[in-house]
DSSP file (Angstrom, degrees, kcal/mol; ACC not computed):
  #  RESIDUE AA STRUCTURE BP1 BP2  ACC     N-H-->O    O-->H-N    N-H-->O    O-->H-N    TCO  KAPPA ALPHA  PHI   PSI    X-CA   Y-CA   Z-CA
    1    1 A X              0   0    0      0, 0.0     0, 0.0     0, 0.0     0, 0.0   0.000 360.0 360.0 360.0 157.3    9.9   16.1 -123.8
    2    2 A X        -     0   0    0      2,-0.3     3,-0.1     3,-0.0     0, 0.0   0.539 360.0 -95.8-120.1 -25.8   10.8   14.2 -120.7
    3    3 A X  S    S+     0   0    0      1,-0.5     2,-0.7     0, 0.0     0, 0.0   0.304  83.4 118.5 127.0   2.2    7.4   13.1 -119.9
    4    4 A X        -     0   0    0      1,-0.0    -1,-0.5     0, 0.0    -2,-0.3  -0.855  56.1-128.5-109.8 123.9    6.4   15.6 -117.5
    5    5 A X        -     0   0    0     -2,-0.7     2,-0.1     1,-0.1     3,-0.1  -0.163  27.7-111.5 -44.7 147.3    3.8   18.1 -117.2
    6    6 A X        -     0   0    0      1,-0.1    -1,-0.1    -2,-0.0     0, 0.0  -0.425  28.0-127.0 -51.2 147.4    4.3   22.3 -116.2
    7    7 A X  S    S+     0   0    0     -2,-0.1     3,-0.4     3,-0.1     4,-0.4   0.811 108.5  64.5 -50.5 -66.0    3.0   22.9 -113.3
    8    8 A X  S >  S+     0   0    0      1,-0.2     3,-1.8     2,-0.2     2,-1.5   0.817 101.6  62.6 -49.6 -94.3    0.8   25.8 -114.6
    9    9 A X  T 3  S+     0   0    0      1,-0.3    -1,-0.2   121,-0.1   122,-0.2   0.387 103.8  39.1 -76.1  66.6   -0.7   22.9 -116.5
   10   10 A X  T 3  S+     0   0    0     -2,-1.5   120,-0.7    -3,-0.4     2,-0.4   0.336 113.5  60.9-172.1  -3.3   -1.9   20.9 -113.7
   11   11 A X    <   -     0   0    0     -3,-1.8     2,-0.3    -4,-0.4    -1,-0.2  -0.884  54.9-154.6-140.2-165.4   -3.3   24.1 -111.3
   12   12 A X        -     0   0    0    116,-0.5   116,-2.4    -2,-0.4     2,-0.3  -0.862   9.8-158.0-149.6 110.7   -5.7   26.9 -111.4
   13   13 A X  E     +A  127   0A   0     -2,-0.3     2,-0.3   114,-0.2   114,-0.2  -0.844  14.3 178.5 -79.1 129.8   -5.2   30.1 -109.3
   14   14 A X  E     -A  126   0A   0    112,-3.3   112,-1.6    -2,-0.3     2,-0.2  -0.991  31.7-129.2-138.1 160.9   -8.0   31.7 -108.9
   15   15 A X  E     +A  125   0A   0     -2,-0.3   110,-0.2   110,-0.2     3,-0.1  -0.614  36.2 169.8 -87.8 155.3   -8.3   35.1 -106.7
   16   16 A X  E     +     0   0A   0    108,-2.9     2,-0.4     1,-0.3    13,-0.4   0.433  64.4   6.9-124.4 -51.7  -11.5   34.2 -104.0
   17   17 A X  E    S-A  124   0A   0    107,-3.6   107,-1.6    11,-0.1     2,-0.5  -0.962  72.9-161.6-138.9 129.7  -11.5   37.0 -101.5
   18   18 A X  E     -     0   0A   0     -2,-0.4   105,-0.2   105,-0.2   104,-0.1  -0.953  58.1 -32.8-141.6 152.2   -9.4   40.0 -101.6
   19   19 A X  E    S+     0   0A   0     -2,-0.5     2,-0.2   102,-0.1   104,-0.2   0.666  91.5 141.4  23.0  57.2   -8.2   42.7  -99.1
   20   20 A X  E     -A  122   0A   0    102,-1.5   102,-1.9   100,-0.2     2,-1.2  -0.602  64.2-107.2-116.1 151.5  -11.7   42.4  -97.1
   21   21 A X  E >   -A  121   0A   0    100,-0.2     2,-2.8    -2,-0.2     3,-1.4  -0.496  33.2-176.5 -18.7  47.4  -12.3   42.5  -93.6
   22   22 A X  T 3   +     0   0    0     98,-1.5    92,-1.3    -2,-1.2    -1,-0.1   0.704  63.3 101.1 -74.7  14.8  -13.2   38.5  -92.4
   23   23 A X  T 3  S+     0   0    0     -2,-2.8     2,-0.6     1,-0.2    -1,-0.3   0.907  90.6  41.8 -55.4 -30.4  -13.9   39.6  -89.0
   24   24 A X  S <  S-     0   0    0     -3,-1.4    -1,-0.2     1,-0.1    88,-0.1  -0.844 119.8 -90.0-107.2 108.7  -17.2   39.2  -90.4
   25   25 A X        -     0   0    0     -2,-0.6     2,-0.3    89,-0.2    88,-0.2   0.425  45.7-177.2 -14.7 151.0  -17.8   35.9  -92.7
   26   26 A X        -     0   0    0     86,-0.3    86,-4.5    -4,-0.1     2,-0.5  -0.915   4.8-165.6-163.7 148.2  -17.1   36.4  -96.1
   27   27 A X  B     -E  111   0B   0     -2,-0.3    84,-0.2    84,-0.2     3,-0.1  -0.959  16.3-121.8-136.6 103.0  -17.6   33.9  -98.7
   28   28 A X        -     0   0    0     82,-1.4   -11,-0.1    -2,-0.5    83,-0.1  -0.173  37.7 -81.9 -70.5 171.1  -16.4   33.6 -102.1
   29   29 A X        -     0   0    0    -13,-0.4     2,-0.5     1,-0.1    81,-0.3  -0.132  51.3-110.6 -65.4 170.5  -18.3   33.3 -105.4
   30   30 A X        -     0   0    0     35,-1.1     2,-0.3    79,-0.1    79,-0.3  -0.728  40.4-177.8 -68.2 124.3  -19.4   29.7 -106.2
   31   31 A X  E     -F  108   0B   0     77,-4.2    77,-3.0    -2,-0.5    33,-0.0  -0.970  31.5 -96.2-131.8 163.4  -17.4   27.9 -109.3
   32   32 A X  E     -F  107   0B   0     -2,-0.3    75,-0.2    75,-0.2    31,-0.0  -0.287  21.1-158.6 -79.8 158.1  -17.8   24.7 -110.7
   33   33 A X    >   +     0   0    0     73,-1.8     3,-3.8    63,-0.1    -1,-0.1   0.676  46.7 132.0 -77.9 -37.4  -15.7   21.7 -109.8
   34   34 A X  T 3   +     0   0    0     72,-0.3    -2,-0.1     1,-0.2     3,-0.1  -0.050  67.3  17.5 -38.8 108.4  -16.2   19.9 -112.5
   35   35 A X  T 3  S+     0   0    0     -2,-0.1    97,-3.3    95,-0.1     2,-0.6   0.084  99.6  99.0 117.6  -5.7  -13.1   18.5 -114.0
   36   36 A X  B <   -I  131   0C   0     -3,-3.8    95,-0.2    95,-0.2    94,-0.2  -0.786  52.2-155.4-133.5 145.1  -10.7   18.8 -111.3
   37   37 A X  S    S+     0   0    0     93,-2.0    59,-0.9    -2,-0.6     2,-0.2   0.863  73.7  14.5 -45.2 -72.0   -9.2   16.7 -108.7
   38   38 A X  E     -B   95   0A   0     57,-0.2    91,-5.0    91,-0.1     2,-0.3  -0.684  52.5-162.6 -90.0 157.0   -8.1   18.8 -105.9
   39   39 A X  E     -BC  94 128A   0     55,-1.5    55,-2.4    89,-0.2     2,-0.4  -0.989   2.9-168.4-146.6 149.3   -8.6   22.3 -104.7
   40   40 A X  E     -BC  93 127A   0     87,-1.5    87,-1.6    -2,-0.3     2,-0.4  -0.993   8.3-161.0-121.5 120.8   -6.4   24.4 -102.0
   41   41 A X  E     - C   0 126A   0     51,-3.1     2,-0.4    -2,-0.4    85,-0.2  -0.987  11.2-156.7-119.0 147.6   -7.8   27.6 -100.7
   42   42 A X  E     - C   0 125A   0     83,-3.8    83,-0.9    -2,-0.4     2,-0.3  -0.861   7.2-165.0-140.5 115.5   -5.2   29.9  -99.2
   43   43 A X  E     -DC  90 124A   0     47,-1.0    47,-2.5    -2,-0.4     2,-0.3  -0.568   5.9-178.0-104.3 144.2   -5.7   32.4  -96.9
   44   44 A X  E     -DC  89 123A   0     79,-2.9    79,-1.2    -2,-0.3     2,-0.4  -0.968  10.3-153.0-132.4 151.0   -3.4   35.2  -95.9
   45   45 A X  E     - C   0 122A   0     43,-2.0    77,-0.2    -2,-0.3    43,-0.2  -0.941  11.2-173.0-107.9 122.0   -3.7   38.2  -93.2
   46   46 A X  S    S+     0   0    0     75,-1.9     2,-0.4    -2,-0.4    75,-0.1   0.053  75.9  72.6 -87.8   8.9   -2.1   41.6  -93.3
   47   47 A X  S    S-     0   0    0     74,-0.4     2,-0.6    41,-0.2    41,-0.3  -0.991  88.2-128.7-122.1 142.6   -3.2   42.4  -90.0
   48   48 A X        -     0   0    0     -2,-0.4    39,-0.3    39,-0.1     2,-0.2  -0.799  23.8-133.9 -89.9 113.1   -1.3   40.6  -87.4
   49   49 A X  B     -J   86   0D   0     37,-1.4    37,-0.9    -2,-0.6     3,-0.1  -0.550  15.1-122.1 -74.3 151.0   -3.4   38.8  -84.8
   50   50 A X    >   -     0   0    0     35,-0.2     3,-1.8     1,-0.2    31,-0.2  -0.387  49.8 -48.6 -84.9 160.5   -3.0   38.8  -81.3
   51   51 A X  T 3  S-     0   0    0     32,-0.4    -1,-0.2     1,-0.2    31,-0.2   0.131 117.2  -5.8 -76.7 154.3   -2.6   36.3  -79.1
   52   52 A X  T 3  S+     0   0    0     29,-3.9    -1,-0.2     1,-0.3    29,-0.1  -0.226  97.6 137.5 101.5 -49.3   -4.8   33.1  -78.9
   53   53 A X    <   -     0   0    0     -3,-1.8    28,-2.2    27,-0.2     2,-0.6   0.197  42.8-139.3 -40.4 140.1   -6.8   34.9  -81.6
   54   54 A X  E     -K   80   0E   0     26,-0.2    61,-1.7    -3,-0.1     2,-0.5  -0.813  24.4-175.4-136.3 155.4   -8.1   32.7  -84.8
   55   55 A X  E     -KL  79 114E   0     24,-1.4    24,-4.3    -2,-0.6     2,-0.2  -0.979  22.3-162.5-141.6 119.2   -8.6   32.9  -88.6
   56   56 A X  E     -K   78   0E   0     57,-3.6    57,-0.5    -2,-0.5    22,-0.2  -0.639   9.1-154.5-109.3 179.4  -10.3   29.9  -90.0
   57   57 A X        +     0   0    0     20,-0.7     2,-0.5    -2,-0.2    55,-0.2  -0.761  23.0 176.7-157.3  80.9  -10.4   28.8  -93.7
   58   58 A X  E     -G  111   0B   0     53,-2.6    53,-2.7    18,-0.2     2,-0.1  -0.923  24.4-127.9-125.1 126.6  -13.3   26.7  -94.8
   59   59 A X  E     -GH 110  73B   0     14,-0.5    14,-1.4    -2,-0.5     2,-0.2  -0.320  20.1-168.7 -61.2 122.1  -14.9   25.0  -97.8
   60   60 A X  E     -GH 109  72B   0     49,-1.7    49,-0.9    12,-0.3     2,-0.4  -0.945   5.7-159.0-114.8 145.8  -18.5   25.3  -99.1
   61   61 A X  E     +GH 108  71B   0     10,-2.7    10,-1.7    -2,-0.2    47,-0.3  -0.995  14.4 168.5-140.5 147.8  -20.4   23.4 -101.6
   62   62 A X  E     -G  107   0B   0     45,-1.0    45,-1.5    -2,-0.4    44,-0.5  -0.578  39.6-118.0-140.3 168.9  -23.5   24.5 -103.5
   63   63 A X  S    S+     0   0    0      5,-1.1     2,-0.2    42,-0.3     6,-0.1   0.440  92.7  18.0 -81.7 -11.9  -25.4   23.0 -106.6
   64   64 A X  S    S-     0   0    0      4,-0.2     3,-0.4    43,-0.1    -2,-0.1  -0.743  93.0 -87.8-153.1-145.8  -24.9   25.9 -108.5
   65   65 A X  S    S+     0   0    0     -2,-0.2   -35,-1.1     1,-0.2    -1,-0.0   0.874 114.9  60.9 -93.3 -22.0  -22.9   29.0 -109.1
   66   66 A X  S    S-     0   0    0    -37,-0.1    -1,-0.2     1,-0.0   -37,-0.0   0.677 120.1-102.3 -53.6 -25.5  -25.7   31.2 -106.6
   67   67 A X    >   -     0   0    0     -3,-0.4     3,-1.0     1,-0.2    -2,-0.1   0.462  51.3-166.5 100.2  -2.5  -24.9   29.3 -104.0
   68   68 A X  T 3  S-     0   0    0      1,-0.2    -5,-1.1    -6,-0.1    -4,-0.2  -0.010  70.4 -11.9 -22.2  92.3  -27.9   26.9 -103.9
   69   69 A X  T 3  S-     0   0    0     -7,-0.2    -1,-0.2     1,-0.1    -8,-0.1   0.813  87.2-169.0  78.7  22.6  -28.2   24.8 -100.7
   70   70 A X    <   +     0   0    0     -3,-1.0     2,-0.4     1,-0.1    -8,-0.2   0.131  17.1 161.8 -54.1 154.3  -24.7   25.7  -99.5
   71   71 A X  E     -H   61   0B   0    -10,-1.7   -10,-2.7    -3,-0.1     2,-0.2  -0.986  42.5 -84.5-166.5 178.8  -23.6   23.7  -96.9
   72   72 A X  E     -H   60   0B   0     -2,-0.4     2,-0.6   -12,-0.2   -12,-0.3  -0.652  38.6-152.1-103.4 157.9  -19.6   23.2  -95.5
   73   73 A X  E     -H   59   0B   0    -14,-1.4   -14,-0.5    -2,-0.2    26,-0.1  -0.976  57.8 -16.9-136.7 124.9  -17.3   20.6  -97.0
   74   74 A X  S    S-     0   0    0     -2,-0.6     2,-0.4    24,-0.1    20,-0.1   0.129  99.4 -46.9  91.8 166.3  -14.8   19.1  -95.6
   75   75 A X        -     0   0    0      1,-0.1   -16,-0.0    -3,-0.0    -1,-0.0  -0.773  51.8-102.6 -92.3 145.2  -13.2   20.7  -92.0
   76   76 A X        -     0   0    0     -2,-0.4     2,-0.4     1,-0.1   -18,-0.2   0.459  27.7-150.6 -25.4 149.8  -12.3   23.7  -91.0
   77   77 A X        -     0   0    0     15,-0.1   -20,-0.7    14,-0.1     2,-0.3  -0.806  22.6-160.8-146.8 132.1   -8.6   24.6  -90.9
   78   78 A X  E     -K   56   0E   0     -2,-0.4     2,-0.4   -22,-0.2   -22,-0.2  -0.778  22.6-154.0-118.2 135.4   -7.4   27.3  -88.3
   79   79 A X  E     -K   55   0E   0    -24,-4.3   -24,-1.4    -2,-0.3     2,-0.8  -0.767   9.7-170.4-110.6 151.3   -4.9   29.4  -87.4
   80   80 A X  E     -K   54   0E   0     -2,-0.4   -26,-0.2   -26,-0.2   -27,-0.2  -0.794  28.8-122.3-140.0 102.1   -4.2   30.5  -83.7
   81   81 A X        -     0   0    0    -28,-2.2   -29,-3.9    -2,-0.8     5,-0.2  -0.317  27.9-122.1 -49.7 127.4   -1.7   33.4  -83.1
   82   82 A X  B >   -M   85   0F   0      3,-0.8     3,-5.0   -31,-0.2   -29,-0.1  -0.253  43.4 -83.1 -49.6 144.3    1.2   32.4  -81.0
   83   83 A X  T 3  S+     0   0    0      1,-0.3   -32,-0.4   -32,-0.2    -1,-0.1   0.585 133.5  47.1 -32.4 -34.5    1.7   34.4  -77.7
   84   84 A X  T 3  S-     0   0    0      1,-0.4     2,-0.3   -34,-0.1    -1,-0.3   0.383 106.4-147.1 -75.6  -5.0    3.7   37.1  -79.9
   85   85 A X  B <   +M   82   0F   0     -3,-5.0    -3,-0.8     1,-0.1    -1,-0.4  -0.578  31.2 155.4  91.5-164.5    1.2   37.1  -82.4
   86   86 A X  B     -J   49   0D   0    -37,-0.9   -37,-1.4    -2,-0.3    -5,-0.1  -0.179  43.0 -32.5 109.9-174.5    1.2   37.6  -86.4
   87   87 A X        -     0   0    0    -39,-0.3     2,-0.4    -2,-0.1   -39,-0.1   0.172  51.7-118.4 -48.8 169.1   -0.4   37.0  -89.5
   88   88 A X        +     0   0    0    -41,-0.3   -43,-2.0   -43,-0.2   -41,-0.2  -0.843  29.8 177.1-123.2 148.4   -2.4   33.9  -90.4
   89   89 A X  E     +D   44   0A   0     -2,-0.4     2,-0.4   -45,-0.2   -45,-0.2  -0.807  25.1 159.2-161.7  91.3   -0.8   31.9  -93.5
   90   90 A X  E     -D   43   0A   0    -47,-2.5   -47,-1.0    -2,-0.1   -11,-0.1  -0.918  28.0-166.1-124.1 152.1   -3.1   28.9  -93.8
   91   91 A X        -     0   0    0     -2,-0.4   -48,-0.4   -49,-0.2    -1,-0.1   0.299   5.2-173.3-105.4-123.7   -3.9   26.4  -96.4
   92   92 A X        -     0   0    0    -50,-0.1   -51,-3.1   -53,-0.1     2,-0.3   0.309  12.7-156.5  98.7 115.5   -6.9   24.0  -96.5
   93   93 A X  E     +B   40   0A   0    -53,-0.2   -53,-0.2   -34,-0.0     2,-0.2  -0.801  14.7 172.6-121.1 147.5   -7.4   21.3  -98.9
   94   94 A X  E     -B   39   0A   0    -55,-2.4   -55,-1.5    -2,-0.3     2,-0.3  -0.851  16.2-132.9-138.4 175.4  -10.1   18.9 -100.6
   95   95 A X  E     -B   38   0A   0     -2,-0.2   -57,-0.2   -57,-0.2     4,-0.1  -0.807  36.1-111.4-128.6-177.7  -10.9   16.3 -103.4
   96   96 A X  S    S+     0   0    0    -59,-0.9   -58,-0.1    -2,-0.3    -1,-0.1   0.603 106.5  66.9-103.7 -26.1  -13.1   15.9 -105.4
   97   97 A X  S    S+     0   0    0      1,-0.2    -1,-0.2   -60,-0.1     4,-0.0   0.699  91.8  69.9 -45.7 -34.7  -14.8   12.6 -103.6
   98   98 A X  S    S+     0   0    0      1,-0.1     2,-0.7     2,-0.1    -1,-0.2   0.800  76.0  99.3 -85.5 -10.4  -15.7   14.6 -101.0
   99   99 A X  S    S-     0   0    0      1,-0.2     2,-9.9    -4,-0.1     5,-0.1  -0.548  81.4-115.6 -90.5 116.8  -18.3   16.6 -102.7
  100  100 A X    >   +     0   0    0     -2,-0.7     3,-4.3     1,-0.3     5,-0.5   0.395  57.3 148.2  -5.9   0.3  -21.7   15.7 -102.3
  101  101 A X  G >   +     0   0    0     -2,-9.9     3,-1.4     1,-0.3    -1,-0.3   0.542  57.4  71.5 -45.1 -16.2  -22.4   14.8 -105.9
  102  102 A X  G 3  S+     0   0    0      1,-0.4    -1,-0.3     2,-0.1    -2,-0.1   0.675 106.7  45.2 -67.2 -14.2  -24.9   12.2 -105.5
  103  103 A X  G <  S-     0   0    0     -3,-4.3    -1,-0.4     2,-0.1    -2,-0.2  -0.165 126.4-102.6-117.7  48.7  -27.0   15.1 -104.6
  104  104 A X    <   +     0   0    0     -3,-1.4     2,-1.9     1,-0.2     3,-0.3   0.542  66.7 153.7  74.1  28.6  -25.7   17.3 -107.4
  105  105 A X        +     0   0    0     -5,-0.5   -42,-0.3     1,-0.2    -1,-0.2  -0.599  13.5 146.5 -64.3  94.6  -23.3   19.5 -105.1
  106  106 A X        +     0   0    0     -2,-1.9   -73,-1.8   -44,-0.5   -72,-0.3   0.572  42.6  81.7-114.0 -13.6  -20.7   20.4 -108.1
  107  107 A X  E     -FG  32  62B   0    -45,-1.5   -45,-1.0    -3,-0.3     2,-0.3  -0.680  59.3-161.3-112.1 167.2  -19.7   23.9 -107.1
  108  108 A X  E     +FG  31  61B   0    -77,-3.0   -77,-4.2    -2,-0.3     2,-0.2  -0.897  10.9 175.2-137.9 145.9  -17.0   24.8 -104.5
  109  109 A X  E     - G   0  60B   0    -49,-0.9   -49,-1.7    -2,-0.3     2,-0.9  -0.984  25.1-120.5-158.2 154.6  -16.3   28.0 -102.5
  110  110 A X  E     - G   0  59B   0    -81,-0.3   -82,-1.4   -51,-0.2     2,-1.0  -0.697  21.0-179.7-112.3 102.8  -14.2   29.6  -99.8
  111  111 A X  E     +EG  27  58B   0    -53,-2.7   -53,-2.6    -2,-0.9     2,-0.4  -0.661   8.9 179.3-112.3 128.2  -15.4   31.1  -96.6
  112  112 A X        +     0   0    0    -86,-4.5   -86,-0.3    -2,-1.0     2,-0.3  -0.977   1.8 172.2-122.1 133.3  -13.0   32.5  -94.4
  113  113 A X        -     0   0    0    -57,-0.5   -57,-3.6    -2,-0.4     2,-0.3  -0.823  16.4-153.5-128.2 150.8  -13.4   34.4  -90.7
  114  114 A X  B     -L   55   0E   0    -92,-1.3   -59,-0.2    -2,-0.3   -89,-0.2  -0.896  15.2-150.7-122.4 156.6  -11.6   35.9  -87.7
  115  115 A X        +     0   0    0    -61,-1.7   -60,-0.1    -2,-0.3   -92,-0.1   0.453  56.3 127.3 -97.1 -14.6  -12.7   36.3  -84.3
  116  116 A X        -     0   0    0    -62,-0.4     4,-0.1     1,-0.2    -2,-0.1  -0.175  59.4-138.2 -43.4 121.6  -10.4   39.4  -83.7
  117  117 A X  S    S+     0   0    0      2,-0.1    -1,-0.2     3,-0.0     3,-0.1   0.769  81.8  60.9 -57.3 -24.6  -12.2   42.0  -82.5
  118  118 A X  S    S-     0   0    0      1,-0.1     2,-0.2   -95,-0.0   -95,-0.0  -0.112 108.3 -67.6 -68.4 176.3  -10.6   44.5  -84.6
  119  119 A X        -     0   0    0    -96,-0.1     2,-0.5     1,-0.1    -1,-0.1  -0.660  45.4-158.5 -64.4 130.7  -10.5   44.7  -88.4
  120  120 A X        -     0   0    0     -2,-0.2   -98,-1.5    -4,-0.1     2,-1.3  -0.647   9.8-146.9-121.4  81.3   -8.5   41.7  -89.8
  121  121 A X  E     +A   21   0A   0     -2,-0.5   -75,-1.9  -100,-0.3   -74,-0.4  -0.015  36.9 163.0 -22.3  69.2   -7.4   42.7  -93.3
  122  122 A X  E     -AC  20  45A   0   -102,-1.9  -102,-1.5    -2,-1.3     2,-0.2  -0.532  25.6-168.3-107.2-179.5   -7.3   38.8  -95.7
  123  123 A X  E     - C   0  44A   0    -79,-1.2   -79,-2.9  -105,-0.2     2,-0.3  -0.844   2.5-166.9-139.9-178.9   -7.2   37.0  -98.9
  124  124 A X  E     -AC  17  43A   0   -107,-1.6  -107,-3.6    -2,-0.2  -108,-2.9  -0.906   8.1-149.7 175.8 127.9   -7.6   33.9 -100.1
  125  125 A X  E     -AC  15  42A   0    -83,-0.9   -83,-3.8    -2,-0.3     2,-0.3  -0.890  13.2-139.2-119.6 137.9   -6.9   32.2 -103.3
  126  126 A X  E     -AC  14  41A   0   -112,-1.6  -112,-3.3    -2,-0.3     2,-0.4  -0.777  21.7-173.3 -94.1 127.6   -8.7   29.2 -104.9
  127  127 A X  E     -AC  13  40A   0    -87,-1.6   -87,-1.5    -2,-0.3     2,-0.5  -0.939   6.2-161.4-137.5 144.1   -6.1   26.9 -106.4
  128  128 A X  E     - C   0  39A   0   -116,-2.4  -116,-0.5    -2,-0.4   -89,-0.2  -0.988  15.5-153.4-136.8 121.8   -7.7   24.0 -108.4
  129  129 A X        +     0   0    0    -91,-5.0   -92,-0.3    -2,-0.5  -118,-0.2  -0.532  48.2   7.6-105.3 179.5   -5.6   21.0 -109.1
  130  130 A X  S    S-     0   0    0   -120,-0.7   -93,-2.0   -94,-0.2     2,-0.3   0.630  74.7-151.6  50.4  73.5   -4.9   18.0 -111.4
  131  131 A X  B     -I   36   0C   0    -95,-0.2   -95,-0.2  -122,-0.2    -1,-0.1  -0.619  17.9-127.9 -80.2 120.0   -7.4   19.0 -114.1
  132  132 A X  S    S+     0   0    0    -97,-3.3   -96,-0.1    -2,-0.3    -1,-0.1   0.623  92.9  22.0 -63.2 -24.7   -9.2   16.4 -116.5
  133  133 A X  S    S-     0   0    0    -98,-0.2     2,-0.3     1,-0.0   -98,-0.0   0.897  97.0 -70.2-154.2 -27.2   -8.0   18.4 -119.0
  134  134 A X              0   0    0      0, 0.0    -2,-0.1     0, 0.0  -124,-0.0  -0.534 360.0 360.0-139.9 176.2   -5.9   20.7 -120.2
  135  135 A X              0   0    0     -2,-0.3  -125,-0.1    -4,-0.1  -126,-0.0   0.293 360.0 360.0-107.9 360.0   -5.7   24.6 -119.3
């Protein structure tokens, strides 16, 4: 061995939100943080927005898996269709410092929206990084 981890051992996919609407909020379930360094959520559109139109991608943190006390971590990150349009393909990222723990905030979640007036067809995958131990 060369000294070097997989990849697979060092992330977590997890599916958050799938083939939903977000014109109207939608929020994945809560899971715990505990044990890992970083998290990516990544949100994708099959409906193309028009222009000027936005699809955000934003981080929640709870005290437990219900959702307890949720409140938003970290900032937003947005996408804004170009004068031609398209798809949103966005990422958004955190650590594991940023979460409230001194007030027992351990779980993380992914809430994503559009403003499109139409229906905007997403997903969005929870990717959990650099793990305390192994997968």
């Amino acid at each position: 061995m060369d000294g070097h981890s997989k990849l697979t051992e060092r992330l977590l996919f997890e599916p958050a939100i799938y083939n939903v609407d977000i014109t109207t909020d939608r929020t994945s379930d809560y899971r715990s943080a505990l044990g890992y360094d970083q998290f990516v959520a990544h949100l994708v559109t099959a409906t193309e927005l028009a222009s000027g139109e936005v699809a955000t991608v934003q981080f929640m943190q709870a005290t437990d898996s219900s959702g307890t006390g949720a409140k938003v971590l970290g900032s937003a990150t947005t996408y804004t269709a170009p004068v031609a349009g398209g798809a949103a393909d966005i990422t958004a990222q955190i650590y594991q410092d940023q979460l409230d723990t001194a007030n027992d905030f351990d779980h993380i979640a992914v809430k994503v929206t559009s403003d499109k007036s139409g229906a905007v067809v997403g997903y969005a995958n929870l990717i959990l990084g650099d793990p305390s131990y192994s997968l």
